[in-house]
N, C-alpha and C positions, 0 to 999 in steps of 0.2 A: 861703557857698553850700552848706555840707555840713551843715548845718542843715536846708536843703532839702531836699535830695535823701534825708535821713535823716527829714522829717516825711513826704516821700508815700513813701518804703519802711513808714513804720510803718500809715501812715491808708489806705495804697490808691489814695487817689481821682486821679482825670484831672490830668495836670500842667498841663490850663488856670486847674484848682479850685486851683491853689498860690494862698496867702493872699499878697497883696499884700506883706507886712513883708518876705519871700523874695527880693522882685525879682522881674525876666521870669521868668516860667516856661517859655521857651527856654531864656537861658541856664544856667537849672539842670539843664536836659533834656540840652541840649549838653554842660556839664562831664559830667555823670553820664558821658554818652556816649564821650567824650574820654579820662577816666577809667580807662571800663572797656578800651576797643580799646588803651593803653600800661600798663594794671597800675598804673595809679597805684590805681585802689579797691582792689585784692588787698593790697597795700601797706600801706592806712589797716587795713584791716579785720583783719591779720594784728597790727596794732601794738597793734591796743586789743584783739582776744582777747588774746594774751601781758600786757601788764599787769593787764587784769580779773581773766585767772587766776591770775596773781602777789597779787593783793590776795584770792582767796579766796571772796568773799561774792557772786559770782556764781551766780547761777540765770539758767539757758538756758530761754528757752521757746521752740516751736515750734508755729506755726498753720498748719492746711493747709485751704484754704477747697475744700471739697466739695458745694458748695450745686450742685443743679440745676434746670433751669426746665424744665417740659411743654412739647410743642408743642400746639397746637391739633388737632384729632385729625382735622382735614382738611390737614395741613400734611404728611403725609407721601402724601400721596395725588394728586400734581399730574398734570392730565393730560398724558399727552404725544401727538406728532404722531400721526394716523392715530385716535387712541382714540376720539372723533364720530363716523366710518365703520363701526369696528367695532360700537360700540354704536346704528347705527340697521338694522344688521340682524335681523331676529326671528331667535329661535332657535323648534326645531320644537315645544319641548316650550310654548313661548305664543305659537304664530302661532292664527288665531281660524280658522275651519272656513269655507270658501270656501258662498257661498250656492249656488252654481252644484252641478246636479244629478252625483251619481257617476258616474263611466264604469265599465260592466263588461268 
């Protein structure tokens, strides 16, 4: 099970997408889970840095995924309540010039 839970820590993907050879990907999602709320993963993870770096020929890498996506550039702009009323009132500077004769 810690095959699993260590293939979608490395690939990322959705614990639906866990490959079949894994098992449920519940119960890989559960252990993980289980895991982490009693310290059992602190545990594993503390046991294999100490010997890794006892054998030396360790190299750490570290990925920080900073990818971001645009919104559509009407997606920040949603109307809210009342904005229809506002906008079917003219303002003065484009109301059109009444046909009807001036009063002096």
């Amino acid at each position: 099970m810690i095959n699993a839970i260590l293939w979608q820590a490395e690939t990322g993907v959705p614990w639906r997408d866990l490959p079949e050879r894994y098992g449920p990907w519940k119960t890989a999602h559960e252990r993980l889970r289980k895991w982490t709320a009693d310290g059992t993963w602190d545990r594993i993870l503390t046991e294999v840095v100490i010997k890794d770096d006892a054998v030396g020929a360790v190299q750490w890498t570290f990925s920080v995924d900073s990818s971001s996506v645009r919104a559509h550039q009407h997606a920040a702009g949603a109307r809210k309540k009342g904005a229809a009323a506002l906008r079917s009132r003219s303002s003065p500077s484009t109301a059109k010039p009444s046909a009807a004769p001036a009063v002096d």
